[in-house]
C-alpha positions in Angstrom: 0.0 0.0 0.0 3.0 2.3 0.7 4.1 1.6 -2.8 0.9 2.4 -4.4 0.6 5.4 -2.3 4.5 6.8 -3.2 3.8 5.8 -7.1 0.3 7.8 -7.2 1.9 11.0 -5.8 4.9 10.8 -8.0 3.0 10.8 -10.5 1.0 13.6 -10.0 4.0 15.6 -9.7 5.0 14.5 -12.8 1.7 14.7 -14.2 1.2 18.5 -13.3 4.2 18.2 -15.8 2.6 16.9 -18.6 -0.6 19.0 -17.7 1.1 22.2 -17.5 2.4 21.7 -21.1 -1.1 20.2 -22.4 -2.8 22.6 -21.6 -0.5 25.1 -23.3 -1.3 22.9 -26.8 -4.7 23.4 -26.4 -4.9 27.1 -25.5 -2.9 27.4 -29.0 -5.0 24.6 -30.7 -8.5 26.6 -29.1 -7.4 29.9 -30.6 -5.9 28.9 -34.0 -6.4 25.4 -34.6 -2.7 25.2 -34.9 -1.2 22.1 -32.9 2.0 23.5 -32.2 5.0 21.3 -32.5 7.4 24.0 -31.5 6.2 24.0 -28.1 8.9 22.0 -26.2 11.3 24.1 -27.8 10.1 27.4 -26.6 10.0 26.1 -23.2 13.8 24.0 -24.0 15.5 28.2 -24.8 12.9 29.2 -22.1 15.0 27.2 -19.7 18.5 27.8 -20.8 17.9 31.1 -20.9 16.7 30.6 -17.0 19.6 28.8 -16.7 22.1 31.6 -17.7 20.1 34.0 -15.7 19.9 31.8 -12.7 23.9 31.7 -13.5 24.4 35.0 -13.7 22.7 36.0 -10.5 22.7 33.5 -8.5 18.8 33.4 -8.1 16.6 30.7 -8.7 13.5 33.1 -9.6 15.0 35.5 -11.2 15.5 32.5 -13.8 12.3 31.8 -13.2 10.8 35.2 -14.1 13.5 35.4 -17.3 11.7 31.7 -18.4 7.8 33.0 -18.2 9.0 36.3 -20.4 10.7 34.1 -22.7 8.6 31.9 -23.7 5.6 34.7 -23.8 7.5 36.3 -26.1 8.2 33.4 -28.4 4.7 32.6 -28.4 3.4 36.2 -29.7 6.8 36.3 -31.9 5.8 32.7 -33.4 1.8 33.6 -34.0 3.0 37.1 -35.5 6.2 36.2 -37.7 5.2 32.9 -38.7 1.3 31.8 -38.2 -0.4 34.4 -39.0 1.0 34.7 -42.7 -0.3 31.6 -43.4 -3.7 31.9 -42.1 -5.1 31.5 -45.6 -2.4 28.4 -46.3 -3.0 24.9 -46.1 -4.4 23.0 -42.9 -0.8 21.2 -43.0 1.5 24.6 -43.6 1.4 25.9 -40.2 1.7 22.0 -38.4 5.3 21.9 -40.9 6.2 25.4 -40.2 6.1 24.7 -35.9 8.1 21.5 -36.3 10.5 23.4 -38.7 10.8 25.6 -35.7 11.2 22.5 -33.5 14.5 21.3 -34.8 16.1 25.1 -35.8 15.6 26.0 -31.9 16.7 22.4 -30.7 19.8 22.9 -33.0 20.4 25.9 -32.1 20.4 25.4 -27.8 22.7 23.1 -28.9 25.3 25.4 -30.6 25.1 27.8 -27.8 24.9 26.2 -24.9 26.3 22.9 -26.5 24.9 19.0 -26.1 26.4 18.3 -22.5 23.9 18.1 -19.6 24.0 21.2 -17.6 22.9 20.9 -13.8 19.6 22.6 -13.5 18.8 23.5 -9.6 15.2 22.4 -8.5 12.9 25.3 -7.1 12.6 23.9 -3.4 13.7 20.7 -2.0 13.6 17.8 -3.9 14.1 15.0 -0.7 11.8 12.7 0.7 8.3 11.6 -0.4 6.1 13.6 -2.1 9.2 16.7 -1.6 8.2 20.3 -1.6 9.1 20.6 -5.3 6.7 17.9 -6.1 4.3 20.1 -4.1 5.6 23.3 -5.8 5.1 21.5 -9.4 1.3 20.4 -8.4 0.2 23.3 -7.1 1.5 25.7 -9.7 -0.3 24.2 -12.7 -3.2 23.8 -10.4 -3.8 27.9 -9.8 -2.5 28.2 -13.0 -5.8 26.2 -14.1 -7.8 28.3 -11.6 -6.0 31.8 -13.3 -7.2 30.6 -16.6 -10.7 29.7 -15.6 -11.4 32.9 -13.6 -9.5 35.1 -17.0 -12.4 33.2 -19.4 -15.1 33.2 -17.6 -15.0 36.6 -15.7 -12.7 39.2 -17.3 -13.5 41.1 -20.4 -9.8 39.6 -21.7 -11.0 36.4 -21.8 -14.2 37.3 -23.6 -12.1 38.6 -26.5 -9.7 35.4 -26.2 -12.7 32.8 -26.9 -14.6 35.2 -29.5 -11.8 35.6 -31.3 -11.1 32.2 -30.8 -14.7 30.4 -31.9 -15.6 33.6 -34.0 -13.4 35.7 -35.6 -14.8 37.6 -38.4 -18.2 38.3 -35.6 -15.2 39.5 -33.2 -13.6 42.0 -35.6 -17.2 43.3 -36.4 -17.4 43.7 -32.6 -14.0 45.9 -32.5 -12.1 43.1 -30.9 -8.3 43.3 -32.1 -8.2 39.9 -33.3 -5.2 39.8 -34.3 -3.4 41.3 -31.1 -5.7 38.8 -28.9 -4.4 35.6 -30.9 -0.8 37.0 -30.1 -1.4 37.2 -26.8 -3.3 33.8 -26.3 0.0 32.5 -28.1 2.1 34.3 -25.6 -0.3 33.1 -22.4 0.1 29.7 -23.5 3.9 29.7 -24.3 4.5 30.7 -20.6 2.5 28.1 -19.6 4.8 25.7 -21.7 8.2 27.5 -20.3 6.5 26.9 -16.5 6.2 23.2 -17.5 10.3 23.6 -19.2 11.3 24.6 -15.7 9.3 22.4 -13.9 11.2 19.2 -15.9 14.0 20.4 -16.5 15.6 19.4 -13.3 18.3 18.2 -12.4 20.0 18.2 -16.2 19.4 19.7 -18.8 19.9 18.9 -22.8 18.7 19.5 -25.5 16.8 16.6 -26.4 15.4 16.9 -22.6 11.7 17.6 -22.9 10.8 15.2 -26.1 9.6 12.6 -23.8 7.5 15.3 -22.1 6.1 16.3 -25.3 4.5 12.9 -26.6 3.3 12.5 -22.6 1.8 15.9 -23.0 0.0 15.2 -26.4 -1.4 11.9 -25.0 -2.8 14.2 -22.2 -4.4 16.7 -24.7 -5.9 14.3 -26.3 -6.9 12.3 -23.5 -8.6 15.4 -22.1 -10.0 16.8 -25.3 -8.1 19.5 -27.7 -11.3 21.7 -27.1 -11.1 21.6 -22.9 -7.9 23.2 -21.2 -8.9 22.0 -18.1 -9.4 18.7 -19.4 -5.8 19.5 -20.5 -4.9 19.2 -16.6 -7.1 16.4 -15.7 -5.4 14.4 -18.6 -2.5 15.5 -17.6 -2.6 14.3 -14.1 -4.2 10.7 -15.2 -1.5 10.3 -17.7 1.1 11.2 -14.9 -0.4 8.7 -12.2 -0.9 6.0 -15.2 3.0 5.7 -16.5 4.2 6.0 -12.5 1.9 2.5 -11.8 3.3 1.3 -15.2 6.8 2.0 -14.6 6.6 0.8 -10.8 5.0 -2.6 -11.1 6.2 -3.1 -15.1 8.8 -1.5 -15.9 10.1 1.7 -16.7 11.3 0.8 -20.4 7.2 0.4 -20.9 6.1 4.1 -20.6 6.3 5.5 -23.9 3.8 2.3 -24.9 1.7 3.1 -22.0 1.6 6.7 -23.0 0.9 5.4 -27.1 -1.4 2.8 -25.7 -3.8 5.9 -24.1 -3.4 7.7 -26.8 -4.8 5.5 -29.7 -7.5 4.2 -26.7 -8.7 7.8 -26.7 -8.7 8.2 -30.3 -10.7 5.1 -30.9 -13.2 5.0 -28.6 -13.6 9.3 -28.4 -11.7 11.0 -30.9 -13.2 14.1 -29.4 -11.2 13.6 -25.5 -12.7 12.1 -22.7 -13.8 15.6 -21.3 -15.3 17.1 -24.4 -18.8 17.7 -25.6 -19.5 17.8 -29.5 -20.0 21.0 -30.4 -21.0 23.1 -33.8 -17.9 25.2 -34.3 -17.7 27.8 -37.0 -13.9 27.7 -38.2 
């Protein structure tokens, strides 16, 4: 029982993880139907850049601070420079263009900072069960969840954010900046991404160090449902607690399987995410 009880709160620690950067797909996915590839990589230069900072300081949360602005800034550079000219391209152009972005950002950390694994200090203390940076990790993506519900459903922001989202030409009509919301719902949900970076990145970091991450997170999006951020986090969290039974009573050389195996479950059986409602949608 004391097993069971130390696997299910590793992983929700990790699972706040994979939440974290879920829900930042499907913030990006909600506003312009873009699934965006290039997400682990704003939160990989997210964290090297916290890295440096936290170097160059010698605080932790100054890092911290420097990782959030990053990867906002990414986000709204990625949706203006490189999305939003190919609106009126094919389904497929913008889907290359992010995982273009993928590999010229991983390549790059890797000619800057180079291919070693750097030692990336944890926000609190990582010892014992269920550590303070577990706790740190969980609740985090947790008020972050709360922040995003409260910002849609009770601030004139998040108005804009889902009619510009689910109608866009209606929104324009309306005066609603359309273009300057999508920017910032990209920049909202890269920071979300580089909270999840510095959440995994500890103790090293490389540049091939959140690609694991990445497919966990995608199996949570689309465990949750593309259309539901906050069935983002509950995926995120199942598919956390789900690989730490599998690696602790199989094996931990079975958790990319496990994480495939929920995936192509979900996609069978509701393509649509286990926390979605159909909906009419006008794209």
């Amino acid at each position: 029982m004391q097993h069971f009880a130390d696997l299910t709160l590793n992983g929700l620690a990790s699972g706040a993880v994979y939440a974290a950067l879920a829900l930042s797909l499907v913030l990006i996915y909600q506003a312009t139907r873009v699934l965006n590839f290039a997400q682990p990589a704003f939160a990989l230069v997210s964290a090297y850049l916290a890295y440096a900072v936290t170097a160059a300081t010698g605080s932790y949360w100054a890092g911290f601070a420097a990782a959030l602005a990053a990867g906002g800034l990414l986000g709204a550079g990625t949706e203006r420079l490189l999305i939003r000219p190919l609106r009126n391209a094919s389904p497929l152009s913008p889907i290359i263009a992010t995982l273009g972005l993928l590999m010229v950002l991983q390549g790059a950390v890797g000619m800057v900072w180079g291919n070693e694994p750097l030692s990336f200090a944890y926000p609190l203390d990582y010892r014992g069960r269920f550590s303070p940076a577990d706790a740190f990790a969980l609740a985090s993506v947790l008020l972050v969840a709360l922040a995003l519900f409260a910002l849609y459903r009770f601030t004139p922001a998040g108005l804009r954010m889902r009619a510009a989202a689910i109608r866009p030409e209606a929104a324009r009509l309306s005066g609603v900046r359309v273009g300057a919301v999508l920017a910032g719902a990209w920049a909202l949900a890269s920071a979300i991404g580089a909270l999840a970076g510095m959440l995994a990145a500890p103790p090293f970091l490389t540049p091939n160090a959140f690609d694991a991450v990445f497919v966990f997170a995608i199996a949570a999006a689309v465990a949750g449902g593309l259309e539901n951020p906050f069935g983002a986090v509950a995926g995120g969290l199942a598919v956390g607690v789900l690989l730490s039974y599998v690696t602790g009573y199989v094996g931990p050389e079975l958790t990319a399987l496990a994480a495939l195996v929920v995936l192509l479950t979900v996609l069978a059986l509701k393509p649509d995410g286990l926390f979605s409602r159909a909906a009419a949608r006008k794209v």
